[in-house]
C-alpha positions as CSV (number, residue, x, y, z in Angstrom):
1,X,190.2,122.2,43.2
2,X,190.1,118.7,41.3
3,X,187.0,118.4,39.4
4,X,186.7,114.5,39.8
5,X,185.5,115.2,43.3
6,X,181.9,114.6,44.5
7,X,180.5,117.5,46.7
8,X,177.2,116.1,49.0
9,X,175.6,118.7,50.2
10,X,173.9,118.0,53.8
11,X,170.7,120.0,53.9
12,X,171.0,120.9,49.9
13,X,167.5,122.8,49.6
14,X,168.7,125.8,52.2
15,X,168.7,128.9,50.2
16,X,172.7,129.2,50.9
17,X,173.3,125.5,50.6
18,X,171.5,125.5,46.7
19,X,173.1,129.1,45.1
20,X,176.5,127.1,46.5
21,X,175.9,123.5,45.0
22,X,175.0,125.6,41.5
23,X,178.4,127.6,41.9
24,X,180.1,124.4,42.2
25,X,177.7,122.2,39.6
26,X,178.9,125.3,37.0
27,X,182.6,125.2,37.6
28,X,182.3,121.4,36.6
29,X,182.1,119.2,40.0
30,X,179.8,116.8,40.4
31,X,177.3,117.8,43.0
32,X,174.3,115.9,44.9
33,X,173.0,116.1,48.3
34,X,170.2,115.9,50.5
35,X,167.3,117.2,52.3
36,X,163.7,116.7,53.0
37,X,161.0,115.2,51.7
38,X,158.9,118.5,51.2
39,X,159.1,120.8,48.7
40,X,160.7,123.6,48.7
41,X,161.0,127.3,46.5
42,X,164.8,126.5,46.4
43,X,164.9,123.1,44.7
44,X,163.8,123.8,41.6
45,X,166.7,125.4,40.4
46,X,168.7,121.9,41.6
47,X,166.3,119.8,39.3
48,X,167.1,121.9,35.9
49,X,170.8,121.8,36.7
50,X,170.2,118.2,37.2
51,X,171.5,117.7,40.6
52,X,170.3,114.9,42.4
53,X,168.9,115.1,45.6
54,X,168.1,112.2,47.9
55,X,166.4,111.6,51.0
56,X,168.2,112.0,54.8
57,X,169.7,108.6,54.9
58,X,173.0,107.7,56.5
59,X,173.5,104.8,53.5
60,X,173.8,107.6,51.1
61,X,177.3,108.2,52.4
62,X,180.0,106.5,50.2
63,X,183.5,106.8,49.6
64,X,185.1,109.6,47.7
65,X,182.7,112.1,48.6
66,X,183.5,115.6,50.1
67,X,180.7,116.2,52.6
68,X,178.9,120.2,52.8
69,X,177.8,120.5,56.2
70,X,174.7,122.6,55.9
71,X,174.4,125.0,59.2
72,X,170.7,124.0,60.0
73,X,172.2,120.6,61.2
74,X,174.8,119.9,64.2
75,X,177.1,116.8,64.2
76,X,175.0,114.8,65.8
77,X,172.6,114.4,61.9
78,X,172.9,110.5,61.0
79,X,174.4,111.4,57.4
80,X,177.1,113.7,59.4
81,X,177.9,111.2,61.5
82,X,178.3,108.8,59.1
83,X,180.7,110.5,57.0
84,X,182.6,110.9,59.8
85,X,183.1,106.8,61.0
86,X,183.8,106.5,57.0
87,X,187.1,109.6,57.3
88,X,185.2,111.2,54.9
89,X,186.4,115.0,54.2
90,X,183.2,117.4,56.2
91,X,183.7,121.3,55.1
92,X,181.3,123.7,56.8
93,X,179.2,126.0,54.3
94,X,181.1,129.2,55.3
95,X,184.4,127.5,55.0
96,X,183.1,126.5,51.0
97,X,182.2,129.6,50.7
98,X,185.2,131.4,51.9
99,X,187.4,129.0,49.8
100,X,185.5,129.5,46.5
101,X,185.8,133.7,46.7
102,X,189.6,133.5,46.8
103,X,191.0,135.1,43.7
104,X,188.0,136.9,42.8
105,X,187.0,140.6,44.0
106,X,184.6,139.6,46.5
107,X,181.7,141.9,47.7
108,X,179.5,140.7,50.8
109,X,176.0,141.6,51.6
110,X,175.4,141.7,55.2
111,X,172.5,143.5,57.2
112,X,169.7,142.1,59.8
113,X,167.4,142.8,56.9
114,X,167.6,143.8,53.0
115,X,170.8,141.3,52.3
116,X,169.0,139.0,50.1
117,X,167.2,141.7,48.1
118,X,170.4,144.0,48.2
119,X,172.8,140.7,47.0
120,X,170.2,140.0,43.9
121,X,170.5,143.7,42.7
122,X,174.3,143.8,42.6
123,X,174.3,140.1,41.1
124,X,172.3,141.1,38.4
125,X,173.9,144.6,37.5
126,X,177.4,143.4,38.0
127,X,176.5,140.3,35.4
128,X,175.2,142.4,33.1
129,X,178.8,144.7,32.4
130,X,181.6,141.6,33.6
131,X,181.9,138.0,34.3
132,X,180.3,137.6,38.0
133,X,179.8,134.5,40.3
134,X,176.9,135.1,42.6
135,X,175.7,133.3,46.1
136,X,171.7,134.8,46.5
137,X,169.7,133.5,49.6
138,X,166.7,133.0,47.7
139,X,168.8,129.7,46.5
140,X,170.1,131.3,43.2
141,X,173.9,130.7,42.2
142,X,176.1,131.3,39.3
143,X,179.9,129.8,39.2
144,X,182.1,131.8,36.6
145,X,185.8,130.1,36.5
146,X,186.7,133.5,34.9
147,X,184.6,135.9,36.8
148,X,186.4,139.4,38.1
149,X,183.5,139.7,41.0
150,X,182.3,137.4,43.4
151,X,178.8,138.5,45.2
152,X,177.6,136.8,48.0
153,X,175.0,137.1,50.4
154,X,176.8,136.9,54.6
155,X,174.4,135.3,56.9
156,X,174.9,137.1,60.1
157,X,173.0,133.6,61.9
158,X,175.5,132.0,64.5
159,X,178.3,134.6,63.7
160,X,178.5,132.5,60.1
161,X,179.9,135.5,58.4
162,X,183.2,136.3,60.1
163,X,184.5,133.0,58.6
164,X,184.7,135.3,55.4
165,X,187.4,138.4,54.8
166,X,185.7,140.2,51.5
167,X,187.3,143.2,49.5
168,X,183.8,145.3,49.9
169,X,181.4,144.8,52.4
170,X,177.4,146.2,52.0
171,X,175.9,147.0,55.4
172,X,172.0,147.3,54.9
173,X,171.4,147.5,59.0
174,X,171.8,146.2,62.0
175,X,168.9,145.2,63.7
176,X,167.7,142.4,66.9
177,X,167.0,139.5,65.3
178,X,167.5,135.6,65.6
179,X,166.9,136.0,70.1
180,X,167.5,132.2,70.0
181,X,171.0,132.7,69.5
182,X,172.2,136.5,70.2
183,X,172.0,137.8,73.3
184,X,170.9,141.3,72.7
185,X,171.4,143.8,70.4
186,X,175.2,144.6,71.7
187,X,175.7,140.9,70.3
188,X,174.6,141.2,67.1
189,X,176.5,144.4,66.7
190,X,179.6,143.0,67.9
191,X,179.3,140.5,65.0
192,X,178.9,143.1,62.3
193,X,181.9,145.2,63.8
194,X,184.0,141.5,63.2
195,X,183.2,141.5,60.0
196,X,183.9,145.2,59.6
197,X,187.3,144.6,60.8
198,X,187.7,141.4,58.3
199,X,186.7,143.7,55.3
200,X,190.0,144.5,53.1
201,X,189.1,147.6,50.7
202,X,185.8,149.6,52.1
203,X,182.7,149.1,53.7
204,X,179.3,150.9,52.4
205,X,176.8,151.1,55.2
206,X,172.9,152.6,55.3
207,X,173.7,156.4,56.9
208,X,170.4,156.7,58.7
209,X,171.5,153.4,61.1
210,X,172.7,154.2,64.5
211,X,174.9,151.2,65.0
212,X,176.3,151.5,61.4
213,X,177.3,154.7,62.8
214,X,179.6,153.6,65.5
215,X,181.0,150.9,63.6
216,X,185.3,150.7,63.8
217,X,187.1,149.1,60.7
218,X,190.7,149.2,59.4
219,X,189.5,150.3,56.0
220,X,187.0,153.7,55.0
221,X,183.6,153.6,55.7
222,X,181.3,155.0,52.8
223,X,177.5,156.1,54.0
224,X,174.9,156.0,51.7
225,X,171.4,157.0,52.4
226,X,169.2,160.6,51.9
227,X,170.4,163.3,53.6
228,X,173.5,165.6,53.2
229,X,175.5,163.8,56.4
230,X,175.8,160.6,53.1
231,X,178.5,160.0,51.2
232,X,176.1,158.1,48.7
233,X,173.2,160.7,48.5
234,X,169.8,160.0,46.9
235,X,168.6,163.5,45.7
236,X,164.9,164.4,43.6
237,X,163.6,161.2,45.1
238,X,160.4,160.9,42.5
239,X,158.0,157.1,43.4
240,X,155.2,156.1,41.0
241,X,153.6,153.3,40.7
242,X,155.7,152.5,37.8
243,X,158.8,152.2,40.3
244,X,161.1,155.4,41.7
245,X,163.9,157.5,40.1
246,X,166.7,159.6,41.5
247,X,169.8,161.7,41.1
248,X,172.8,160.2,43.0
249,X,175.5,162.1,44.3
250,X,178.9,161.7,45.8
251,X,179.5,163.9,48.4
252,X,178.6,166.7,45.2
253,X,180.2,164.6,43.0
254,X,176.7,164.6,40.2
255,X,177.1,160.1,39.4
256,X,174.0,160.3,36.7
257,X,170.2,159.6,37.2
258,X,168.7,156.4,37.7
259,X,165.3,154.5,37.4
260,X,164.3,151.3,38.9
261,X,161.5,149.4,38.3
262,X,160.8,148.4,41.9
263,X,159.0,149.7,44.7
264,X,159.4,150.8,48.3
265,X,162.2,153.2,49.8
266,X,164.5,150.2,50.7
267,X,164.9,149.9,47.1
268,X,166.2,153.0,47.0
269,X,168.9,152.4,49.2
270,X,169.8,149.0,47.6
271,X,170.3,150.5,45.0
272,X,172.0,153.5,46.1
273,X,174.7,150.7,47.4
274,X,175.3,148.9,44.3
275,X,175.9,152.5,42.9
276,X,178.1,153.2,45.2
277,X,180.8,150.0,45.3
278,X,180.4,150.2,41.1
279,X,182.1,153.7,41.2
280,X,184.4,152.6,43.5
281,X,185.8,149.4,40.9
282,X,185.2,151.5,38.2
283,X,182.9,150.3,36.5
284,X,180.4,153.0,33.9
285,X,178.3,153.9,35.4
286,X,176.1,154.4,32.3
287,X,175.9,150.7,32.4
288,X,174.9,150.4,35.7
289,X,172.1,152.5,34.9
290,X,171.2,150.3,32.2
291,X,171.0,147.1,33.9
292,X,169.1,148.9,37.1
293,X,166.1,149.3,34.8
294,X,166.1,145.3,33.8
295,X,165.4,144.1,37.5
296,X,162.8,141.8,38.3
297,X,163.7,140.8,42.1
298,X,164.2,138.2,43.7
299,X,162.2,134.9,44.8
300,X,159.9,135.3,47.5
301,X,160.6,139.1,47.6
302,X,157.6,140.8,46.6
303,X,156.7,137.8,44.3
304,X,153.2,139.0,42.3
305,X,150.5,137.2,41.0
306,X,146.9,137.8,39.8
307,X,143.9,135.9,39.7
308,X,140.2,137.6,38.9
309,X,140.3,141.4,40.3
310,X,143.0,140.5,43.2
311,X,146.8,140.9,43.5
312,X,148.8,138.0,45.5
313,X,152.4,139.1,46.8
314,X,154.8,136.6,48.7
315,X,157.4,137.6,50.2
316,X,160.1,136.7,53.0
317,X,159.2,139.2,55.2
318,X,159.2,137.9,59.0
319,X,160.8,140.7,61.2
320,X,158.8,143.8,62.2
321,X,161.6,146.1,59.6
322,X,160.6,143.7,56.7
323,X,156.9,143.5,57.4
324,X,157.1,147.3,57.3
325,X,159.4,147.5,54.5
326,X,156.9,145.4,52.0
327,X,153.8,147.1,53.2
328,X,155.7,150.8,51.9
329,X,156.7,148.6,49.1
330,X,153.0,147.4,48.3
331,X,151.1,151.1,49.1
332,X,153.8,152.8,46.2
333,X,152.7,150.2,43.7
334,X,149.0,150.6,44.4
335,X,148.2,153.6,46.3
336,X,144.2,152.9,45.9
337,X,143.6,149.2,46.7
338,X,143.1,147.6,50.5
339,X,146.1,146.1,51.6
340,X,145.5,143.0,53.9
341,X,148.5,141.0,55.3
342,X,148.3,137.4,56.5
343,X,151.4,136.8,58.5
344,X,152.7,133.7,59.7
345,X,155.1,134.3,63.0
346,X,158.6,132.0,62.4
347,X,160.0,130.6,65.3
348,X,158.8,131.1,69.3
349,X,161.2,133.4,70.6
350,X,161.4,135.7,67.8
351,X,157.7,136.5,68.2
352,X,158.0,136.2,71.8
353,X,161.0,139.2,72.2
354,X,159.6,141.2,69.0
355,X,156.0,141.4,69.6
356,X,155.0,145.0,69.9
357,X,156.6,146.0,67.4
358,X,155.2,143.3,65.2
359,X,151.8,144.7,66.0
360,X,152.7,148.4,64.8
361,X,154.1,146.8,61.5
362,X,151.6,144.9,60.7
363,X,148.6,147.5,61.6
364,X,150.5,149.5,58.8
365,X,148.1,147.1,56.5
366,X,144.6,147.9,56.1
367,X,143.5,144.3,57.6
368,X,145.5,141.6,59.2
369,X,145.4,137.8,59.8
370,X,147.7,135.4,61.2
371,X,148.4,131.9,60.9
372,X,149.6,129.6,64.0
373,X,153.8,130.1,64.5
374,X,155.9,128.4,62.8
375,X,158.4,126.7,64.8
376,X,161.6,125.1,63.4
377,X,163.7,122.3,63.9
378,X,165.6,124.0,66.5
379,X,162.6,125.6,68.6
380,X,159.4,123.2,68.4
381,X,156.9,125.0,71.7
382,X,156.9,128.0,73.3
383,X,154.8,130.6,75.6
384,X,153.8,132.1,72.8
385,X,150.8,132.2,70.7
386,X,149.2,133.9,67.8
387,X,146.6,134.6,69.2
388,X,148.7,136.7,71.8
389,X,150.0,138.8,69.0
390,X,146.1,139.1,67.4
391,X,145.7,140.7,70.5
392,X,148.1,143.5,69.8
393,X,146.4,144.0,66.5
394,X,143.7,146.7,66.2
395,X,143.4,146.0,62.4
396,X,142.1,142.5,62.6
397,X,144.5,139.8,64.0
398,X,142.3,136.9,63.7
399,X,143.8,133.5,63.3
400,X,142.6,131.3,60.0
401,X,143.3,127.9,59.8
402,X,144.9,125.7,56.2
403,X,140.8,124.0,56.4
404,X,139.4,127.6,56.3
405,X,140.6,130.4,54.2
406,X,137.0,131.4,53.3
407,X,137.7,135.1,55.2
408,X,140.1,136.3,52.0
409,X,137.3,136.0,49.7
410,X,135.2,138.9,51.4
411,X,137.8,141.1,49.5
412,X,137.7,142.4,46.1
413,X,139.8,144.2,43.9
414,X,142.3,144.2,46.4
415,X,146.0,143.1,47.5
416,X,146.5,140.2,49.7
417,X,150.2,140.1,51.0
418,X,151.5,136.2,52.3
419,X,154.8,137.0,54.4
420,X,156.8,134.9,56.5
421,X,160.0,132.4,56.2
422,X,158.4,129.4,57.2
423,X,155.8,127.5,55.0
424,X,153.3,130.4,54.8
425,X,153.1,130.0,50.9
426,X,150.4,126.8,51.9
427,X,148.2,129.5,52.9
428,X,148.7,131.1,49.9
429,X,148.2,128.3,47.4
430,X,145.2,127.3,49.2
431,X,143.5,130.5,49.3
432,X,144.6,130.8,45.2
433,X,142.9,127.7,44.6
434,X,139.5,129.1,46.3
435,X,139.8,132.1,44.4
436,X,140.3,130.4,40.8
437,X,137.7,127.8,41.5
438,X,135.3,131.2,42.4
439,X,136.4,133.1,39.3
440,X,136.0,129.6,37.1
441,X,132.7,129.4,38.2
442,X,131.6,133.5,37.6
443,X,132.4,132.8,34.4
């Protein structure tokens, strides 16, 4: 690549759009893009790399540039349109992406659920022991001109992933999701079998997943999981509120003991995974162990905070699996406090074609509120609302409003757990301001 280019980045704040402009920004190209107005948990990372980011405007489009098309936006975006009047050279995000991992052993993270999580862990324990560049949806990137691994999260969204043809693929699950764009369940499968197929070395997939099962690929298929059908078995499973520990096995192959300090069983299995495509390059697996016990997540995945008496998570979570996933997650850590979820549903159709089994996720919490659904710039109504899934809810489900979180502070020396993908974190900061003003004022 020559380095005298100028990458603009279309939609630069999307959590894939960001870890790629800091890839690029590291290996020595001068990046800057666009976005909106709002913040967003992504951009901070842009501003201390000192990457500029402008507002949508079709004049930013000058010559010289090599335009990111960011997949939120189709060709029809003023800027996009723009670039193309002026010649200028568009790339899509997955065809950057599948450019950059040449040359490097590439690992993708796929799965309906867990890939961001899963892609973070590996990042981090593969950095630790050799040079690794690292594409995390939570908009965290790291380009290493020398690196031997390249880890990157593949966004199953609009098929985006079978542009790319990794060494090692990580299958968390395969789950209904995204009902605006796959048809059914058969779909989405279909997709993950492409990518299967695309995968060069080996594929390590979650054992107690149906469709995982019946996957077909050119290359072996590695199951990890808890019981003896695994390749990748978890044995001596022990969870405290200080995080969980395990034996790991292959087939009875004895690969060490581990600790991690993070909670809920899908950590297990994350890290089960990374285990599991470490001893396949190699690498010690005493190391690996080492750099397990240094995690601290990812954003927006079981983010904490405290203020007076009460614990704050945020996290991500926005499909029945994940809601249920952070809820086990938030009852290992503390086993004796009331749990209360406030959920915000993102996008019409999703809540729409997932609804019942929303409800049992979310009655998993001790007491549950919703916000109104977030819909996004591709779905803006629906027959759909909140107060159709409160319904559902027989532990709570009533609806608060950004003008009135007063209902949170009727709960002490408890956890309240913010999940959803769309701008749920207002909620959040809103009711954190109530609750410091109220412990400011007890003291």
């Amino acid at each position: 690549m020559n380095n005298q280019k100028v990458y603009y980045f279309v939609g630069i704040k999307g959590s894939g759009m960001s870890s790629l402009a800091l890839i690029l920004h590291d290996q020595g190209f001068k990046v800057e893009g666009s976005d909106i107005d709002q913040y967003t948990f992504t951009q901070r990372g842009l501003e201390l790399a000192g990457i500029k980011v402008y507002s949508f405007d079709e004049n930013n489009m000058h010559e010289g540039l090599t335009v990111i098309a960011g997949n939120a936006f189709t060709a029809d975006h003023p800027e996009l349109k723009k670039a193309r009047e002026m010649g200028l050279d568009i790339v899509s995000y997955p065809e950057m992406l599948s450019c950059l991992m040449e040359g490097y052993t590439s690992i993708g993270v796929a799965g309906s659920h867990g890939k961001t999580s899963t892609t973070g862990l590996l990042a981090h324990v593969l950095s630790g022991i050799a040079p690794t560049s690292y594409l995390i949806g939570d908009g965290t990137g790291k380009g290493k001109p020398d690196a031997r691994f390249f880890v990157y999260e593949a966004d199953e969204y609009r098929r985006h992933f079978v542009a790319y043809h990794p060494d090692y693929s990580i299958m968390t699950n395969i789950d209904f999701d995204h009902p605006d764009y796959f048809t059914g369940i058969d779909d989405v499968f279909d997709a993950f079998e492409t990518v299967a197929k695309q995968t060069k070395k080996g594929i390590f997939a979650w054992g107690d997943d149906p469709l995982l099962r019946k996957i077909k690929a050119d290359v072996p298929i590695y199951y990890y999981g808890t019981k003896d059908s695994d390749d990748f078995q978890a044995r001596d499973i022990k969870r405290t509120t200080k995080g969980s520990e395990f034996d790991v096995f292959y087939h009875d192959e004895p690969l060490g003991h581990y600790q991690i300090p993070i909670f809920g069983e899908h950590n297990i299995l994350n890290s089960l995974a990374v285990i599991a495509v470490s001893h396949f390059e190699k690498v010690d697996l005493e190391e690996i162990a080492k750099e397990l016990l240094s995690f601290k997540g990812v954003k927006r995945r079981f983010s904490e905070k405290y203020i007076g008496d009460m614990t704050i998570i945020d996290d991500y979570a926005h499909h029945p699996s994940e809601i249920k996933a952070t809820i086990d997650a938030a009852r290992q850590k503390y086993p004796d406090k009331e749990l209360i979820a406030v959920f915000q549903p993102h996008t019409f159709s999703r809540t729409i074609a997932l609804m019942d089994d929303f409800a049992v996720s979310l009655n998993l919490a001790d007491k549950v509120y919703l916000t109104d659904i977030f819909s996004s710039a591709r779905e803006t109504s629906g027959n759909v609302s909140s107060e159709d899934l409160g319904a559902k809810i027989v532990k709570g489900g009533d609806i608060i409003k950004l003008d009135n979180i007063s209902p949170l502070l009727d709960y002490s020396n408890a956890v309240v757990i913010f999940m959803g993908a769309g701008d749920v974190q207002k909620y959040e900061y809103a009711y954190e301001e109530l609750l410091s003003n109220l412990s400011f004022k007890n003291n």
